[in-house]
TIDRENLO-38573 format. One line per 2 residues: number of its first residue (from 1); their letters; for each residue x negated, y, z of C-alpha. Coordinates in nm, 2 decimals. Each point is the difference from the previous one (the first is absolute). Layout:
! TIDRENLO-38573
NUM> A> X Y Z | ...;
END
This chain:
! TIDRENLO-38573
1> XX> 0.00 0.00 0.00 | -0.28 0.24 0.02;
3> XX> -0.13 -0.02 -0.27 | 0.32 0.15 -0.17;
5> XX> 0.08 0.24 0.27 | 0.07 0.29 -0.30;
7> XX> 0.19 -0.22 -0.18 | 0.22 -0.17 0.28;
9> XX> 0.01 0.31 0.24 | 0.39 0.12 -0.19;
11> XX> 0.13 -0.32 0.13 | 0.24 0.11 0.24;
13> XX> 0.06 -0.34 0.21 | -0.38 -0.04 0.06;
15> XX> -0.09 0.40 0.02 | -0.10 0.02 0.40;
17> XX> -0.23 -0.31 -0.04 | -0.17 0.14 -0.32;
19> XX> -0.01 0.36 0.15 | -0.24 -0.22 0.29;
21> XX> -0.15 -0.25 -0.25 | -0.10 0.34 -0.24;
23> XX> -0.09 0.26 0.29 | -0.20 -0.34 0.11;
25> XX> -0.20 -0.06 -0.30 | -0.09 0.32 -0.05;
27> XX> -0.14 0.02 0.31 | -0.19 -0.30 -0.03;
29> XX> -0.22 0.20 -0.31 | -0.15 0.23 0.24;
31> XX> -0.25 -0.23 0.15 | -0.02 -0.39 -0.04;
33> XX> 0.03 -0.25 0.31 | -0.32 -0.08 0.20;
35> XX> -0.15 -0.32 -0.10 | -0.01 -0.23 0.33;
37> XX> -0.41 -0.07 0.09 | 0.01 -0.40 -0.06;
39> XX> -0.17 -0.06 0.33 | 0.38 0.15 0.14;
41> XX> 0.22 -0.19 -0.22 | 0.11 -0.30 0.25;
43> XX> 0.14 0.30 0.25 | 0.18 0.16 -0.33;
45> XX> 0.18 -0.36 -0.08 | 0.08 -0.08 0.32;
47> XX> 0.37 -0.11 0.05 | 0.15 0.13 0.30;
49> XX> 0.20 -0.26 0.20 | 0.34 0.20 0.15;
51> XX> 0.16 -0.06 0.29 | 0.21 0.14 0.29;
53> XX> -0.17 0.32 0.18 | 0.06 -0.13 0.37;
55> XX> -0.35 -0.09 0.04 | -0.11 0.33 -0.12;
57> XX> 0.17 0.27 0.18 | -0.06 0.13 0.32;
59> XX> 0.16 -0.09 0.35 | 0.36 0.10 -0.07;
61> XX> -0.04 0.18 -0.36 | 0.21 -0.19 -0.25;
63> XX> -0.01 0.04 -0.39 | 0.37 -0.05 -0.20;
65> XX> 0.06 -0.37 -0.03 | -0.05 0.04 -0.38;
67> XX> -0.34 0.07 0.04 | -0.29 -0.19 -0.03;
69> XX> -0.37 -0.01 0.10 | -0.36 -0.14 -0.13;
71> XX> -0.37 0.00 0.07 | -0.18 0.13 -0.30;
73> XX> -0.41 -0.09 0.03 | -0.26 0.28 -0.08;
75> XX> -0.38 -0.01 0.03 | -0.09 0.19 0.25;
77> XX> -0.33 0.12 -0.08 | 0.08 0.10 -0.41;
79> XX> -0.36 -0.05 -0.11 | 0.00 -0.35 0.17;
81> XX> 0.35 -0.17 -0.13 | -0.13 -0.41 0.13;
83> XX> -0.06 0.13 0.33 | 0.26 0.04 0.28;
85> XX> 0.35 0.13 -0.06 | 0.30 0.12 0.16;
87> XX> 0.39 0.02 -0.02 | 0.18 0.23 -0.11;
89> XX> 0.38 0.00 0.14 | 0.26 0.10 -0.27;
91> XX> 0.37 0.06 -0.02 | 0.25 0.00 -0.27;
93> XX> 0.35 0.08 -0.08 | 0.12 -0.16 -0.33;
95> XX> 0.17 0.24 -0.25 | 0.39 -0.03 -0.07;
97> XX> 0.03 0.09 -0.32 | -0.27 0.01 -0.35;
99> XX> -0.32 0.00 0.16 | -0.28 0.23 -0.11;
101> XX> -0.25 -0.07 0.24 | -0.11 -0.01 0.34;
103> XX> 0.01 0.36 0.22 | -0.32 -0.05 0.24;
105> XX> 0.08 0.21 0.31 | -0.28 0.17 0.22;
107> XX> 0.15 0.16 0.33 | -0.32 0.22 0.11;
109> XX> -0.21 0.00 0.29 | -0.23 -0.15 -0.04;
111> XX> 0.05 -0.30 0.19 | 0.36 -0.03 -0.01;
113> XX> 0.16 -0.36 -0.14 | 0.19 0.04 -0.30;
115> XX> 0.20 -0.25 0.04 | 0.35 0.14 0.08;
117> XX> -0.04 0.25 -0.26 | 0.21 -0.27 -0.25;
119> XX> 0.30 0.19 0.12 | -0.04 0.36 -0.13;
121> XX> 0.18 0.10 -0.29 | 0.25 -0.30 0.09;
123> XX> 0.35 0.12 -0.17 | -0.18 0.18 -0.33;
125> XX> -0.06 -0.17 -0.29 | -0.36 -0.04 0.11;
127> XX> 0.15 -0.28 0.20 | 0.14 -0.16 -0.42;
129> XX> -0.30 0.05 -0.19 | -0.31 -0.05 0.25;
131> XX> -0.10 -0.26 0.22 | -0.11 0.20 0.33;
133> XX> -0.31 -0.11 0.14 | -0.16 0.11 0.36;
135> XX> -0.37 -0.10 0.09 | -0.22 0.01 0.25;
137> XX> -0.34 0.10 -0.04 | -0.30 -0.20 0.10;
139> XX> -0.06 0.06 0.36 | 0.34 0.11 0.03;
141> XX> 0.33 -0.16 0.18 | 0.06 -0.37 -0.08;
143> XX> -0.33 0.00 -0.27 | -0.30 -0.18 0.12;
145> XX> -0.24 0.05 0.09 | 0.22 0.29 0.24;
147> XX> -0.25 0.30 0.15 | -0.02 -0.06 0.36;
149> XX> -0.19 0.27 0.25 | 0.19 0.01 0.34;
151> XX> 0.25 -0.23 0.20 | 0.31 0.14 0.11;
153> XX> -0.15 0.03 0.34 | -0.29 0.19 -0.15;
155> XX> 0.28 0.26 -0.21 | 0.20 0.03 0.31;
157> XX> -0.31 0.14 0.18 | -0.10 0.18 -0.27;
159> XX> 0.32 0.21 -0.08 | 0.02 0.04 0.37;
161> XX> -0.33 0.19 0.08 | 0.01 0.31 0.09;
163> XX> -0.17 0.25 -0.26 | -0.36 0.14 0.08;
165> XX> -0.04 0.35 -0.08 | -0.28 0.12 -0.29;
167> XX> -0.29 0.07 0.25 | -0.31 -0.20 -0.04;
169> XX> 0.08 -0.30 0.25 | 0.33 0.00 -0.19;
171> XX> -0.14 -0.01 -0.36 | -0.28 -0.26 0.12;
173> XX> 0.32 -0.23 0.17 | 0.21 0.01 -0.32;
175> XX> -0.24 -0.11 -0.20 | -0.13 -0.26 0.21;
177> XX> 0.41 -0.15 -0.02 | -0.04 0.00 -0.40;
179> XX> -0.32 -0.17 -0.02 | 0.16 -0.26 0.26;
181> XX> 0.32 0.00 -0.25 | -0.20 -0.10 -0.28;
183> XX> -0.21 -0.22 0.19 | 0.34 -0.22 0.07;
185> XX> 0.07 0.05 -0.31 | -0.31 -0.18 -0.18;
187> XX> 0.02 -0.25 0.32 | 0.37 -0.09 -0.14;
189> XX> 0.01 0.06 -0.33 | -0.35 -0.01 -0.14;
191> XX> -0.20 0.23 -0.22 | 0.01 -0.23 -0.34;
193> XX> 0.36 0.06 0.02 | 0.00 0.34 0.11;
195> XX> -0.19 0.12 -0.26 | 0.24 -0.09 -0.29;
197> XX> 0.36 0.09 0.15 | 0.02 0.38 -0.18;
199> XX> 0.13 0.11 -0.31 | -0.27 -0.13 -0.18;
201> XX> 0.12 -0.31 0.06 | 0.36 0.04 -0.01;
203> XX> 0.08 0.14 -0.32 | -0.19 -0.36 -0.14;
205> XX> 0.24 -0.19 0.20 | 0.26 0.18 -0.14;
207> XX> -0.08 -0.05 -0.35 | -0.02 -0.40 0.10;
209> XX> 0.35 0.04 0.16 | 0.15 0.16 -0.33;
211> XX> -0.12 -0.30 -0.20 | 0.09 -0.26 0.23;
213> XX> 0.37 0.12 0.03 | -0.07 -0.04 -0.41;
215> XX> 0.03 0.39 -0.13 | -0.22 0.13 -0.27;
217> XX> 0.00 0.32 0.13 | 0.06 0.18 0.34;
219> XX> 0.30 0.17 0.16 | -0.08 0.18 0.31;
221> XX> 0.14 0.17 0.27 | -0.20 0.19 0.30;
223> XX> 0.04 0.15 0.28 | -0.22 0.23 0.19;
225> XX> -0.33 -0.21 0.04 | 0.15 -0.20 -0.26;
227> XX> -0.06 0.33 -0.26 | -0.35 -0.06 0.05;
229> XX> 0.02 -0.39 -0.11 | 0.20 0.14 -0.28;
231> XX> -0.26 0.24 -0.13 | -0.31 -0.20 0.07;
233> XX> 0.19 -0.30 -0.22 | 0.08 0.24 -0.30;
235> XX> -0.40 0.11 0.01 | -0.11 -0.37 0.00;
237> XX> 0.31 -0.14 -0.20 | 0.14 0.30 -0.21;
239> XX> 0.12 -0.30 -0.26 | 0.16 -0.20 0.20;
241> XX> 0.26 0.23 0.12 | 0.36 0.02 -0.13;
243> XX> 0.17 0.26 0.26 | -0.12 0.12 0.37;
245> XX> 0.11 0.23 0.21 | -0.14 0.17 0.30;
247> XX> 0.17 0.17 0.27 | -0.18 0.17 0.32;
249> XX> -0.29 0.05 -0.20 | -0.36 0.01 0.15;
251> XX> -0.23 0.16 -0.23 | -0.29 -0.17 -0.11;
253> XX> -0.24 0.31 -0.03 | 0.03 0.11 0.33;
255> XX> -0.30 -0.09 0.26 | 0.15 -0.13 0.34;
257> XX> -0.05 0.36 0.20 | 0.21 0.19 -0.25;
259> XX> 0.30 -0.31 0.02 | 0.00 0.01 0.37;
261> XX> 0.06 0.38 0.04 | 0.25 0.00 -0.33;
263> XX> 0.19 -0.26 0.24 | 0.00 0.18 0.26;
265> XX> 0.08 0.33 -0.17 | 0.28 -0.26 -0.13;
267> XX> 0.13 -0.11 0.37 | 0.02 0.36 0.10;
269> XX> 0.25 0.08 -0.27 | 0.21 -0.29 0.11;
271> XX> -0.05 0.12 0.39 | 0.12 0.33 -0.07;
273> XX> 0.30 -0.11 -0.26 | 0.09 -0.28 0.35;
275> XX> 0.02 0.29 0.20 | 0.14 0.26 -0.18;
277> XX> 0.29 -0.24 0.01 | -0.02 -0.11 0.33;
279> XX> 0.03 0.36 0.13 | 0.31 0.05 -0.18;
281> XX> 0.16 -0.23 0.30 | 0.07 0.10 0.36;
283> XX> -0.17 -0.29 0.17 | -0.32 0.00 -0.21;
285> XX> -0.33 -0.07 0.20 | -0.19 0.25 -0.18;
287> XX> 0.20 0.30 0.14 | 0.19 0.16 -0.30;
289> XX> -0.26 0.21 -0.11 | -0.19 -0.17 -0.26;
291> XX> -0.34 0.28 0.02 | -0.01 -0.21 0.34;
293> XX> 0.00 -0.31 -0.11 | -0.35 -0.12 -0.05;
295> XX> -0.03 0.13 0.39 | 0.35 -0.14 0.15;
297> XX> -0.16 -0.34 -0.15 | -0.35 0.02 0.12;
299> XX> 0.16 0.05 0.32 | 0.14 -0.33 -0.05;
301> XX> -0.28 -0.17 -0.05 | -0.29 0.09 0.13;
303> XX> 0.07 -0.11 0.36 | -0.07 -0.35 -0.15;
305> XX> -0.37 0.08 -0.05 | 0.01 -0.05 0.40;
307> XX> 0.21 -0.29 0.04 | 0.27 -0.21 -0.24;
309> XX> 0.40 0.03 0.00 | 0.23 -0.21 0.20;
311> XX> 0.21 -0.26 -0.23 | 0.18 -0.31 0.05;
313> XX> -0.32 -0.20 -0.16 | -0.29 0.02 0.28;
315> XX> -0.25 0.13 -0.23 | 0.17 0.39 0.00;
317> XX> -0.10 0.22 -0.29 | -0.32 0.10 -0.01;
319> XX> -0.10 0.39 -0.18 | -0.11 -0.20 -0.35;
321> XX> 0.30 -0.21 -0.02 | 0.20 0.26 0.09;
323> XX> -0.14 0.20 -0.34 | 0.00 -0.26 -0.16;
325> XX> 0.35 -0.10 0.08 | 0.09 0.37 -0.09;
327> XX> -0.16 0.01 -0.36 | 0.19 -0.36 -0.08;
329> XX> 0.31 0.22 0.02 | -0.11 0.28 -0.20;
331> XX> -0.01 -0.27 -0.28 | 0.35 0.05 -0.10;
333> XX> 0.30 0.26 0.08 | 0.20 -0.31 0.07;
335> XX> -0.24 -0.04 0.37 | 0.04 0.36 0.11;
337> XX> 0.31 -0.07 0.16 | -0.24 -0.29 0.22;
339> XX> -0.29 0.23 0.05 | 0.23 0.24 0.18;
341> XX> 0.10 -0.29 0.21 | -0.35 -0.06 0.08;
343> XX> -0.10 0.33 0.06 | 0.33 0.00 0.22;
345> XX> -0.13 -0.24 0.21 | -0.34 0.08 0.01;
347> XX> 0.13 0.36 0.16 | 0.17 -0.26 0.28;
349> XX> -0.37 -0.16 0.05 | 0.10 -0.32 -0.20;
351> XX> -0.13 -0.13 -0.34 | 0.16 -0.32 -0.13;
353> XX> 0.12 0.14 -0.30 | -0.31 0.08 -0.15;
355> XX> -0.20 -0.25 0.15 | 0.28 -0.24 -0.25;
357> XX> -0.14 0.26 -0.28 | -0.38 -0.07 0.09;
359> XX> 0.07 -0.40 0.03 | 0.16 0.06 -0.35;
361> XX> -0.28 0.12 -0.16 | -0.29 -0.20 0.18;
363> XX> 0.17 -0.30 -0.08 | 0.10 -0.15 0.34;
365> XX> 0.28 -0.25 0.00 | 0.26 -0.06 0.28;
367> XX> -0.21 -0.26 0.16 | -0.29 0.21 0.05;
369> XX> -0.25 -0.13 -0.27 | -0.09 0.22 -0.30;
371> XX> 0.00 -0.05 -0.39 | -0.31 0.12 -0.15;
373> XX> 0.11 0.32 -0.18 | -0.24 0.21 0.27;
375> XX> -0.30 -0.26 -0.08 | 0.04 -0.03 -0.37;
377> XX> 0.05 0.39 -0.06 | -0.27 0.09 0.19;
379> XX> -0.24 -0.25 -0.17 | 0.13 0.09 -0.35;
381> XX> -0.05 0.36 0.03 | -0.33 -0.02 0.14;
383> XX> -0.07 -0.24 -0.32 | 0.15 0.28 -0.22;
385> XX> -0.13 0.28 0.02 | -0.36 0.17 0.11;
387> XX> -0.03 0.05 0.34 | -0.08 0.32 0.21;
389> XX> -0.29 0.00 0.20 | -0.08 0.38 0.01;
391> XX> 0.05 0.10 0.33 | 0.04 0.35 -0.14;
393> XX> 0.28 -0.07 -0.26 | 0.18 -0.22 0.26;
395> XX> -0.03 0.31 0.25 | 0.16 0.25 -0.29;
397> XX> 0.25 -0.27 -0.08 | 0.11 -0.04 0.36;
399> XX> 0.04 0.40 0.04 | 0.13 0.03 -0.32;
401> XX> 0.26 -0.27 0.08 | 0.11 0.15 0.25;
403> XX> 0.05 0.32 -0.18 | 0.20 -0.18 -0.26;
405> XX> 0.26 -0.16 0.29 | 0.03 0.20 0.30;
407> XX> 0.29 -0.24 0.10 | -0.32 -0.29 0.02;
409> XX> -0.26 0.27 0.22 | -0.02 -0.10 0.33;
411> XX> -0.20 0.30 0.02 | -0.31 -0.22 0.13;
413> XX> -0.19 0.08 -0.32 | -0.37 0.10 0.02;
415> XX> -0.11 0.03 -0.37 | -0.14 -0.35 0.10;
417> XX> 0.10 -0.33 -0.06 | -0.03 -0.36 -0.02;
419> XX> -0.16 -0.19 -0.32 | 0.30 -0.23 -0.11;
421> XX> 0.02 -0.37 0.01 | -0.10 -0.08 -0.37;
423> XX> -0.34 0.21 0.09 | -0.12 -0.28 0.16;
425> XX> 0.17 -0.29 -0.24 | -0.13 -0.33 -0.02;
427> XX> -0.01 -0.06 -0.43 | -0.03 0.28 -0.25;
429> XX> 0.27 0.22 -0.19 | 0.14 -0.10 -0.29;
431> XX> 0.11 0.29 -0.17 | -0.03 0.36 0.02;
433> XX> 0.21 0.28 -0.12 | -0.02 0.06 -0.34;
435> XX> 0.25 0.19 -0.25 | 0.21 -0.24 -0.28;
437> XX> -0.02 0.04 -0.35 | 0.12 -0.31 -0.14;
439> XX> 0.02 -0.02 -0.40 | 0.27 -0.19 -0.17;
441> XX> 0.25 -0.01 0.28 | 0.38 -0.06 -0.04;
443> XX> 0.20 0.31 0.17 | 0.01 -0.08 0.39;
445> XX> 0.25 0.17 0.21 | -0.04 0.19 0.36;
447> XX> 0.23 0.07 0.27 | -0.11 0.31 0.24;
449> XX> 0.19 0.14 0.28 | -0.05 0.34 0.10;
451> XX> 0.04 -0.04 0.34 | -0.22 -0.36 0.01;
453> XX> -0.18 0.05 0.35 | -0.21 -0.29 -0.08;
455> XX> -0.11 0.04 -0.35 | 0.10 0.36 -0.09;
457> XX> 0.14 0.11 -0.32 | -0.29 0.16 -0.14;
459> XX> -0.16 -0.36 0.00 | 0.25 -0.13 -0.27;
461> XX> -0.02 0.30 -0.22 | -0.37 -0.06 -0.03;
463> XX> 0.01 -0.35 -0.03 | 0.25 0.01 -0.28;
465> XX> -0.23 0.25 -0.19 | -0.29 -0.25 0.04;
467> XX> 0.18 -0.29 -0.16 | 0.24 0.23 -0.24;
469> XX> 0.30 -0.11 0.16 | 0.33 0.10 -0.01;
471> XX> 0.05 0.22 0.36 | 0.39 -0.05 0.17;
473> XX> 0.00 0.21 0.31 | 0.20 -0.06 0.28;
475> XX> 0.16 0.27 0.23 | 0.01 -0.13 0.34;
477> XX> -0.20 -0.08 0.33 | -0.12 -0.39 0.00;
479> XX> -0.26 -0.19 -0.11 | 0.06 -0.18 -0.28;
481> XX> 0.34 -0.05 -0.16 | 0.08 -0.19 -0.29;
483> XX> 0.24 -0.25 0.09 | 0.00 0.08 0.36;
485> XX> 0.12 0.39 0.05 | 0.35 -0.04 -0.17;
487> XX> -0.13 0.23 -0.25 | 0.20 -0.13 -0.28;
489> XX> -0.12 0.23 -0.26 | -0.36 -0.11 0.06;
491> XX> 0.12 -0.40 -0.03 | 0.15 0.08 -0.31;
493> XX> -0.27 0.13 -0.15 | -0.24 -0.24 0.14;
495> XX> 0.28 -0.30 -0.09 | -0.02 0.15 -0.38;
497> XX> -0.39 -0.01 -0.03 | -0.06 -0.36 0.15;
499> XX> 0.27 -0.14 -0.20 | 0.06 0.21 -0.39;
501> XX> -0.40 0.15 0.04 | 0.24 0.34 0.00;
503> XX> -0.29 0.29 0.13 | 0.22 0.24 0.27;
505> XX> 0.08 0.33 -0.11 | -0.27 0.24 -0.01;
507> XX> -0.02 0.21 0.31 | 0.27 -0.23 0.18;
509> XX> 0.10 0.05 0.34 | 0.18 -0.14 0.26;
END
């Protein structure tokens, strides 16, 4: 049928395949496939064997009955495919209807399991026409190898330490706590394997997993973290792509320093937007002035530098899971309405509600042991990117951190600080930030929300300008939202590019 797409394409009863099958092949001229290295091809032909999920989801996470679950093998070292391996956990969701392909879905992070992410865009015709597939990346969730640094006894203590201010004996203690974290890490984990769980990596797995679930060519979905997979595959793979789309972009040019304080430029815009709302109403904790609400909230807080919150869960809420529980909210307008409850009760001397926020996002489970999203993240970043082990730069980036969020200055600064964890990592970076010029690429889509506190709208713009893709801005305050903001101008769009290869309107927004 392709090859007669100009002849064929007036037939009316088969025009929406052929407008596919034609906005397909042309595509396909841009740049040819990859060939597959010979020394790879027994992980290219391997045939996954399906089954139930139960024995890949967490402690009380289930998937739709309908879906199902395999191990996909990768080398783990690329440039040594006979030596050891590991397991990649994957998830699928058949398609309804006239299948084009398979939809691999990223969810972010890094370290986050992708494995529940088979439900988005359930109800679209996404759900006809793709098989959705969710994976975990090495080191990540029910893969194995898994990362593995602390034991949940270990995390508990951690979280609940009480911070140590930037003088000397402080700076010296901190880092002395991230060489010990590494250390556990290498003890647990080991440095052959922590050396090849980053992006490098990754994107190769990803091109295995595309074959394996038998398409020629890759369609892609990312979220946050997952932008970066996206744009380090179309450099590496530019041929083997059919449509991807990226939403909560991080921007591939920018050095670590300059991400951190565009994020937390990003988490004061969604601070300030919380409580200019939250001031509206009476019984607001931040007073109903919102000039005063970076100080009515420090006043919240910073009595936990001395000594944690009461909650029903013995621990109490220590000072960092108390921020930490605080910026989980900020991810979406949907928590605000749960961050004044926590903020309610912290004024009351309590702090279960966003100690539940700070078990959310390390990970912990009802039964007090952890996934490894905290492990895995950690040890992928530190993989990632170059790390920064100026003691000058990380004194400006503190300051100038603080600067960026005053909601996050606990007004302890002293232009000092310490060198981070990956200063003192065990294996060498794998990549570095670079800008993307990538010849002979389909048109990729991005997704950027202005009021993204996590990765900021400015992120997107430049990433789509690096790849030359088509830009659909969203008006709003969350991170990331195709599929999962009930922005149903967005979906459509997105629905009409994965599926008919239609680019969004130029200039679209949301």
């Amino acid at each position: 049928m392709r090859s007669g797409c100009g002849v064929l394409a007036g037939v009316l009863a088969a025009a929406t395949v052929l407008a596919a099958g034609c906005a397909d092949e042309a595509r396909e001229q841009q740049a040819p496939p990859a060939p597959v290295p010979a020394e790879l091809s027994r992980f290219y032909t391997q045939i996954p064997a399906w089954e139930p999920c139960a024995d890949f989801t967490d402690p009380g996470e289930t998937l739709p009955p309908a879906a199902q679950c395999a191990r996909i093998e990768v080398p783990i070292d690329y440039a040594d495919p006979d030596g050891p391996t590991a397991q990649l956990a994957v998830s699928r969701m058949r398609a309804t209807g006239a299948k084009i392909g398979s939809l691999l879905i990223n969810p972010g992070g890094p370290g986050i399991s992708g494995l529940s992410t088979v439900t988005l865009g359930g109800g679209t015709e996404l759900a006809d026409r793709f098989d959705r597939v969710g994976f975990d990346p090495r080191g990540v969730g029910a893969s194995t190898p898994a990362v593995d640094c602390l034991t949940p006894q270990e995390a508990d203590a951690e979280r609940a330490e009480l911070p140590v201010p930037n003088t000397a004996a402080g700076i010296s203690e901190a880092e002395t706590e991230n060489r010990e974290f590494a250390d556990r890490c290498v003890a647990r984990t080991g440095t052959d394997f922590l050396a090849h769980i980053g992006t490098r990596e990754v994107i190769q797995d990803m091109d295995i997993i595309r074959a394996v679930l038998g398409d020629r060519k890759l369609n892609y979905l990312g979220y946050s973290y997952g932008t970066r997979l996206g744009s380090a595959y179309a450099e590496k793979y530019p041929g083997n792509i059919r449509a991807m789309v990226l939403d909560g972009a991080i921007d591939p040019s920018q050095d670590p320093v300059a991400e951190s304080l565009r994020q937390a430029a990003g988490f004061q815009k969604a601070f300030d937007a919380y409580a200019a709302d939250c001031v509206q109403a009476p019984e607001c904790p931040l007073g109903t002035d919102p000039a005063q609400a970076v100080a009515r909230f420090r006043a919240l807080v910073n009595p936990l530098w001395d000594a944690p919150a009461a909650t029903t869960d013995p621990r109490g809420l220590s000072y960092d899971d108390a921020i930490t529980g605080v910026q989980q909210t900020l991810y979406g307008t949907d928590f605000w309405p749960v961050l004044t409850v926590g903020l309610t009760e912290l004024a009351q001397g309590r702090g279960d509600t966003l100690l539940q926020f700070a078990d959310m996002y390390n990970g912990r489970r009802d039964d007090g042991t952890y996934n490894n999203v905290t492990d895995a993240f950690e040890a992928i970043r530190c993989v990632d990117d170059p790390p920064i082990d100026d003691r000058a730069v990380v004194g400006r980036q503190d300051t100038e951190y603080r600067r960026a969020a005053p909601f996050l200055d606990d007004g302890r600064g002293t232009g000092a600080a310490p060198l981070e964890l990956c200063a003192n990592w065990p294996v060498p970076n794998t990549g570095r930030p670079h800008d993307i010029s990538v010849p002979g690429l389909p048109e990729l889509v991005v997704v950027s929300t202005t009021g993204d506190p996590a990765t900021p709208y400015q992120a997107g713009v430049d990433l789509a300008d690096q790849l030359g893709a088509a830009l659909v801005t969203h008006e709003g305050d969350s991170h990331t939202v195709v599929f999962t903001g009930g922005a149903t101008c967005v979906d459509d769009a997105v629905v009409s590019y994965l599926v008919d290869l239609s680019t969004p309107a130029e200039g679209l927004r949301c």
